[in-house]
N, C-alpha and C positions, 0 to 999 in steps of 0.2 A: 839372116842377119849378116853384117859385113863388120868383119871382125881386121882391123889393120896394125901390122906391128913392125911389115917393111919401111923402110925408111923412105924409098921410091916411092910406093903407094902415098905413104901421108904425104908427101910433098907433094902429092897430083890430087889430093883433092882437098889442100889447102889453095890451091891455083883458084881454083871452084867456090872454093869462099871467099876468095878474095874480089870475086866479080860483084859477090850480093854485099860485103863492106865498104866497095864503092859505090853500088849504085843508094845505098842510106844514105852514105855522104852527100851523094846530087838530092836525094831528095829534099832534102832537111832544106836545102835555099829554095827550092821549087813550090812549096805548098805556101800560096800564097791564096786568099780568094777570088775567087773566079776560072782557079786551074779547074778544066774537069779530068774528072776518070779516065778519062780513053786517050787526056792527053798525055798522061802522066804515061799509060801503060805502050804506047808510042815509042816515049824516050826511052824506054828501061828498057825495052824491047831491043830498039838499038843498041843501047849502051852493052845489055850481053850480046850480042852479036858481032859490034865490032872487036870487042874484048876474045873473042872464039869460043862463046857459051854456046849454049843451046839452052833457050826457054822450058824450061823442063814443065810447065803448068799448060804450057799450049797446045790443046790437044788431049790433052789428059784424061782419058774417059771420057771426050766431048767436051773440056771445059775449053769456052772460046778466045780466052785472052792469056797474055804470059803472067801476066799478075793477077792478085787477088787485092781487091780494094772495098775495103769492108770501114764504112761510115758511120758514126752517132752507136745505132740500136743494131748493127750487121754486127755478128758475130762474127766471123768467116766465111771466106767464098763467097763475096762480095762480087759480082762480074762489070768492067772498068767499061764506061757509059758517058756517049756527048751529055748526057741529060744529065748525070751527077756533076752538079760542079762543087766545088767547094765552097763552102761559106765561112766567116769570121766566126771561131766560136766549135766548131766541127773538130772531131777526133778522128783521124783516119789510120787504120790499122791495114798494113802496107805487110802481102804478104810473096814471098818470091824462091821462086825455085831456078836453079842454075845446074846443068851439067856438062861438065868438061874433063878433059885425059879418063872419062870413063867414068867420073864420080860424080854422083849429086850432092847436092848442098842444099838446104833450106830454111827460111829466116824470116821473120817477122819483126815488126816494131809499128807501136802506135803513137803516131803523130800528132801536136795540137795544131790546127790552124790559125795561127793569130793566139790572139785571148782568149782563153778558155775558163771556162767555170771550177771552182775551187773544188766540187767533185770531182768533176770529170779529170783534173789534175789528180786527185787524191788516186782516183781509180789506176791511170796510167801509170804513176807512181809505185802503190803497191803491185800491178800486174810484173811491172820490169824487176822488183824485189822479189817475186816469185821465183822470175826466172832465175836471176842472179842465185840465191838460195837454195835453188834446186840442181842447179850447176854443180854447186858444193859436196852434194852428195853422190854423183858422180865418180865414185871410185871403185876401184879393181875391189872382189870380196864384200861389197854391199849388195842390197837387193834393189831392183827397179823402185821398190813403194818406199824407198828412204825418201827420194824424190819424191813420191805423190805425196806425202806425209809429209814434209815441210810445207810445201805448198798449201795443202788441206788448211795447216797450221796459221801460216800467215791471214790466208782469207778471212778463216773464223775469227780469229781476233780485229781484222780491219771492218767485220760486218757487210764483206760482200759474199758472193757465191761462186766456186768454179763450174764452168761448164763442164757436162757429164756424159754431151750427145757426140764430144769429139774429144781426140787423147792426141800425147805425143806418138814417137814413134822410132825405130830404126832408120837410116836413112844407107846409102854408099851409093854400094854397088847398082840399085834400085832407089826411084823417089821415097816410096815405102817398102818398109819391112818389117820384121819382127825384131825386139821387141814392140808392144805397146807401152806407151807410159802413160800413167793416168795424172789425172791434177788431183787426185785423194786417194787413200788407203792408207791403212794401218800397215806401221814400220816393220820392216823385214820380213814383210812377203815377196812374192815375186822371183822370175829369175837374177843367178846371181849375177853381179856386173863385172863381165870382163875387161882387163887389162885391152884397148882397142878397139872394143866397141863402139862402134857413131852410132849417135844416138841423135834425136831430133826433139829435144826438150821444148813442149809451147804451153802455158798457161793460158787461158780464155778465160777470164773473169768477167763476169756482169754487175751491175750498181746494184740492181732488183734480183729478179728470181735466177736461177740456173737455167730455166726451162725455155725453151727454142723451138723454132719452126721454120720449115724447107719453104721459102716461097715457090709460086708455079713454074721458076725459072728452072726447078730442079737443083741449083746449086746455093743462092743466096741464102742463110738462116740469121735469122734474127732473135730478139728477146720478144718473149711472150708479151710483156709488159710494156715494152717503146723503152725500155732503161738502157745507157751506155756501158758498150762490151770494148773492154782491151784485151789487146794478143801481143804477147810479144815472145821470141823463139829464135832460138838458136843451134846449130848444128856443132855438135861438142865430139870429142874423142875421152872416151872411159881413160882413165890413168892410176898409176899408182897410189900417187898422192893426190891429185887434184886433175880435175878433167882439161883438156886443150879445147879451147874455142876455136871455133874455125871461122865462122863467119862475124 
């Protein structure tokens, strides 16, 4: 786990979040109908490169693009495709890894394209209120499942389900690390949370079941059911009182 309390360090891998706080902001005007996947993962591509990122997703155990673009029923690890293009009405859950002065960053958000349906609204909605939420608990002398346990919390009362087959995680020094953070468990288990620690908070919520499957691509999982999944994630720093958002 990468634990930061120098002042150096956090200012270099705030640099690193601040490539994936720009490149949401390009998105947000880009996703229009008829954009596809591969073109969007193109610009991003660029955009951390010119910036002096490095795609931290590309490559990755084989995975073949910088980004993750995960549509409608994709959960995660979505792979960016001429053939997916966007349409009116689509959610896309827009996921990106960056590393620079040595530190990763990683971040998610799910996008509506156009109009969207008053679920699929409802869904992105609560998934970002998870995150947010979860953030909160985030502090020095708490356990990891204070976090899974809001979370857990929200879902249950909104009537959806969090995914089970993928957790947060550690992030810095490495894309992944320890700890793991789950989107459920019961309050004040887990390791305790230190003062520095980055942590890589993501909610994965479905409309339908929890339950998922790996397409034969190896990377793509979807919902069992065809139901809409949102992810939304952020790279935070453990605090005293309140965690620092990085990206």
């Amino acid at each position: 786990m990468t634990i930061l309390t120098n002042k150096n360090d956090i200012q270099k891998i705030k640099v690193s979040g601040e490539i994936i706080k720009k490149i949401f902001s390009y998105v947000g005007s880009r996703l229009v109908p008829g954009i596809s996947t591969l073109d969007l993962d193109h610009e991003i591509e660029d955009i951390i490169r010119a910036l002096g990122g490095i795609p931290a997703f590309k490559g990755y155990k084989g995975f073949p693009a910088s980004i993750c673009t995960s549509v409608n029923e994709v959960v995660v690890h979505g792979i960016p495709s001429r053939e997916t293009v966007l349409r009116e009405g689509d959610i896309l859950s827009l996921d990106v890894g960056v590393k620079k002065e040595e530190y990763f960053t990683d971040a998610a958000r799910t996008f509506p394209v156009g109009e969207i349906s008053s679920e699929a609204a409802k869904l992105v909605e609560v998934t970002k209120r998870c995150l947010e939420e979860g953030i909160k608990q985030a502090v020095a002398g708490g356990r990891v499942s204070d976090i899974s346990n809001v979370v857990e919390n929200i879902v249950r009362r909104e009537n959806f389900q969090e995914v089970r087959a993928f957790v947060g995680h550690g992030t810095g020094k490495n894309l992944h690390e320890a700890p793991e953070v789950p989107n459920w468990g019961e309050k004040g288990k887990g390791p305790v949370l230190k003062e520095g620690l980055v942590l890589a908070i993501e909610p994965m919520i479905n409309a339908g079941t929890r339950e998922i499957k790996v397409l034969s691509d190896g990377w793509t999982a979807v919902t069992i059911d065809g139901k809409l999944s949102a992810h939304f994630e952020d790279t935070i720093i453990v605090g005293q009182k309140e965690a620092e958002i990085i990206t």
